[in-house]
C-alpha positions in Angstrom: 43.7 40.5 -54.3 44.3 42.6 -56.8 41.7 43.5 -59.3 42.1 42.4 -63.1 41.8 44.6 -65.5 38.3 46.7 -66.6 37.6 46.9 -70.5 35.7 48.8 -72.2 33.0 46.5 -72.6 32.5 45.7 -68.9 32.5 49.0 -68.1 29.3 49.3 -71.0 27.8 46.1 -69.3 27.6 47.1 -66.1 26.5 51.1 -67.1 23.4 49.1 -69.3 22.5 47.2 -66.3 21.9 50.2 -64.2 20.2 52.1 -66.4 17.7 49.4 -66.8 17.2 48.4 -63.5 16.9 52.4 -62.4 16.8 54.8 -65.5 19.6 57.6 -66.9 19.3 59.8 -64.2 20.5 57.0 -61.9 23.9 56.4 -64.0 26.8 58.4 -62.3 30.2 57.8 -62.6 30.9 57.3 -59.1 28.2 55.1 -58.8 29.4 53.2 -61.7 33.0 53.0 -60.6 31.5 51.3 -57.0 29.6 49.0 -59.0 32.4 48.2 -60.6 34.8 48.4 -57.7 37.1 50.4 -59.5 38.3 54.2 -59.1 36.4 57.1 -61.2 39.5 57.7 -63.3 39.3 54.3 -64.7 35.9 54.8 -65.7 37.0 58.2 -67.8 40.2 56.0 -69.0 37.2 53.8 -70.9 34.4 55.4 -71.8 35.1 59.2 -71.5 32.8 61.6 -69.2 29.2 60.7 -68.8 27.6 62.3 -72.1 30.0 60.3 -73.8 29.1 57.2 -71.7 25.6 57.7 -72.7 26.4 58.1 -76.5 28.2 55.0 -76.3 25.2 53.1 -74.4 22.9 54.5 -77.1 24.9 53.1 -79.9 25.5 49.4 -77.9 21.5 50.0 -77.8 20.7 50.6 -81.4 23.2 47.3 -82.4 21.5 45.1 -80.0 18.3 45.9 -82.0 20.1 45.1 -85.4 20.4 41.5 -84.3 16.9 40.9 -85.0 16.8 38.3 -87.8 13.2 36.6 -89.4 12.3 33.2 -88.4 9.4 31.3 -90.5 8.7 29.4 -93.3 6.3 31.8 -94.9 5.9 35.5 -95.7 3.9 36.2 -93.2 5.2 34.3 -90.4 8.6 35.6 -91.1 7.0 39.0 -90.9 5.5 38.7 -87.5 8.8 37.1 -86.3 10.7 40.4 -86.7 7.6 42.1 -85.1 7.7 39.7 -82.0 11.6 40.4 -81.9 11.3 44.4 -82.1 8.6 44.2 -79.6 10.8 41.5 -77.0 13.6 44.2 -77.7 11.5 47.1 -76.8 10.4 45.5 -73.6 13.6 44.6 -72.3 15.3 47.8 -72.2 12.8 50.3 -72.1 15.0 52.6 -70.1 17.9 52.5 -73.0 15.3 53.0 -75.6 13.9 56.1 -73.6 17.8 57.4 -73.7 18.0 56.6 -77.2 15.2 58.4 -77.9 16.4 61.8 -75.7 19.4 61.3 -77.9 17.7 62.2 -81.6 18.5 58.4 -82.3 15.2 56.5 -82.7 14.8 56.5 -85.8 18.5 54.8 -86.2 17.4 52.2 -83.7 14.6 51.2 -85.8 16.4 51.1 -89.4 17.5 46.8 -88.7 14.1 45.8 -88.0 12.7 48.1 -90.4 15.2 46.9 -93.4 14.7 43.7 -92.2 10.7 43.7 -92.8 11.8 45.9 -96.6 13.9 42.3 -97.0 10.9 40.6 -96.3 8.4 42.4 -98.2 10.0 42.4 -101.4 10.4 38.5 -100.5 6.5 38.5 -100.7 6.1 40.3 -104.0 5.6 43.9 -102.4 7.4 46.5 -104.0 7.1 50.6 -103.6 4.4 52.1 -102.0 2.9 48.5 -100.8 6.2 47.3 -99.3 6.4 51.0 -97.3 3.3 50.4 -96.2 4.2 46.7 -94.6 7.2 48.4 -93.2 5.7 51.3 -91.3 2.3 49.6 -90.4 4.0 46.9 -88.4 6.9 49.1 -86.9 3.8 51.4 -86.0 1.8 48.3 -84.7 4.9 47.2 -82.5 5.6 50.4 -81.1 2.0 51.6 -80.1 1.5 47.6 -78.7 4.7 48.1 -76.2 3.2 51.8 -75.4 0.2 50.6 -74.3 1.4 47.6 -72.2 3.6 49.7 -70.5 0.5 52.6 -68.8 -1.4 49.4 -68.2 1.1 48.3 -66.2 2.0 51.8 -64.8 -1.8 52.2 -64.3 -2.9 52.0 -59.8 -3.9 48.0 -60.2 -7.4 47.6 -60.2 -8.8 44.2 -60.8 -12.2 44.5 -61.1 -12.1 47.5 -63.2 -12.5 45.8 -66.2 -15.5 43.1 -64.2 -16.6 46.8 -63.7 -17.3 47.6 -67.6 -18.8 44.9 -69.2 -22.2 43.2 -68.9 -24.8 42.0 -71.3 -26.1 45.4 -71.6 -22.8 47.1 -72.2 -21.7 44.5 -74.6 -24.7 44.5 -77.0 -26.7 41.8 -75.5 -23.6 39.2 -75.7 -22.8 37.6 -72.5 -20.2 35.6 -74.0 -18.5 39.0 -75.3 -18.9 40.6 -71.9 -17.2 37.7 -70.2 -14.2 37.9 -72.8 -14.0 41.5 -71.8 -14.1 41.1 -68.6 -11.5 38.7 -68.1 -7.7 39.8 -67.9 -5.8 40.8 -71.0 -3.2 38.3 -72.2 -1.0 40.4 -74.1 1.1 37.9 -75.4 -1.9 36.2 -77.1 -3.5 39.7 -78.1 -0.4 41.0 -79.7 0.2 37.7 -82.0 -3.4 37.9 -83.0 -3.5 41.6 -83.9 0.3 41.5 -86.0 -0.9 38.3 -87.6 -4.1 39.6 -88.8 -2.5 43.2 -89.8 0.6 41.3 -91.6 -2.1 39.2 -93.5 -4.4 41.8 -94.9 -0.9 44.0 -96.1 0.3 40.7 -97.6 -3.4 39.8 -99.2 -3.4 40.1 -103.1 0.5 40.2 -102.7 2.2 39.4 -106.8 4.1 36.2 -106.5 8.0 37.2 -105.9 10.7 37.4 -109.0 14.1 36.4 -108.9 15.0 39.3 -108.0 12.7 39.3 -104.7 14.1 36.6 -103.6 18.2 37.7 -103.4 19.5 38.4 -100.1 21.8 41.5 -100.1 23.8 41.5 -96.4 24.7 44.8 -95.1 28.1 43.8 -94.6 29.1 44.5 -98.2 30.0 40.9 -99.0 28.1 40.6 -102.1 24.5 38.9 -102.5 23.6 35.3 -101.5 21.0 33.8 -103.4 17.9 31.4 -101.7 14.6 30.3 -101.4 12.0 33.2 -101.0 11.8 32.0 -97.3 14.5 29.9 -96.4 15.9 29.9 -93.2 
């Protein structure tokens, strides 16, 4: 049976999912044409040769992260929820975003989420040097987070390494602390926590937003649509 047609996007699908199940180096064409049960020379009739393969995966890369879009009913809620998003985002491909990186694109495949938390900040009455500040402390905060995860969970596996480190004596005379040191980390819980409490101190003393604050201006070039400061 004969084979229907590849398009370009399958072809992009299917390069994605090897890179993130076994990293750049393991994306060839001729492994991706037997992936794809297709010749080579369709592959080049799609995408090009492999450096323009991987541009093309590092631009599909930097538009998946511009889909990131605040959820919340409140500044700072809506604040964390883009940092929850960038952070999900990060995780999930971190071979793509390593390419993107080699590429001289990072700081393209933050601009969404980081125009998306300017959005939100001048929602919440921050303007100039305040709302920069939001803006780079929680892209900062996300991206330091995901680094850290990721050489714990590189790190030889050691389970008592932590039991190890803390007792009374090495946690100031507090057995309680020592036990909550001791135990495992749950990142999930840790990061919410820390991005909550960071988003709250930027937002603390924030000036209530104007009218002006509160206008959405899409990037598609469609004009402005006015709401609530933090409608949905």
């Amino acid at each position: 049976m004969t084979r229907p047609a590849l398009s370009r996007e399958e072809v992009l699908e299917a390069a994605a999912a090897l890179v993130r199940a076994h990293g750049p180096d393991a994306l060839t064409m001729r492994g991706l044409a037997a992936a794809l049960g297709t010749a080579v020379t369709s592959i080049y009739w799609h995408v090009g040769n492999r450096e323009s393969l991987l541009d093309a995966l590092a631009a599909r890369t930097v538009a998946d992260l511009g889909a990131i879009r605040p959820r919340g009913n409140d500044p700072a809620e809506r604040i964390c929820s883009v940092a929850h998003a960038l952070r999900r985002a990060l995780r999930d491909r971190p071979h793509l975003v390593a390419m993107v990186h080699e590429r001289g694109l990072t700081e393209r495949m933050f601009l969404p989420a980081q125009r998306a938390l300017v959005r939100e900040a001048h929602a919440a009455g921050l303007r100039g040097e305040r709302a920069a500040e939001l803006v780079r402390a929680v892209a900062f905060q996300v991206v330091g987070y995901v680094l850290v995860e990721r050489n714990r969970e590189r790190a030889p596996a050691r389970p008592s390494a932590d039991e190890e480190l803390w007792d009374a004596e090495s946690a100031d005379a507090d057995p309680p602390l020592a036990r909550a040191l001791a135990a495992p980390v749950e990142p999930e819980r840790l990061f919410a926590a820390s991005v909550r409490a960071l988003v709250e101190g930027l937002l603390a003393g924030a000036p209530p937003p104007t009218e002006g604050d509160i206008t959405d201006k899409p990037d598609s070039g469609q004009g402005s649509v006015r709401r609530g400061p933090y409608s949905q």
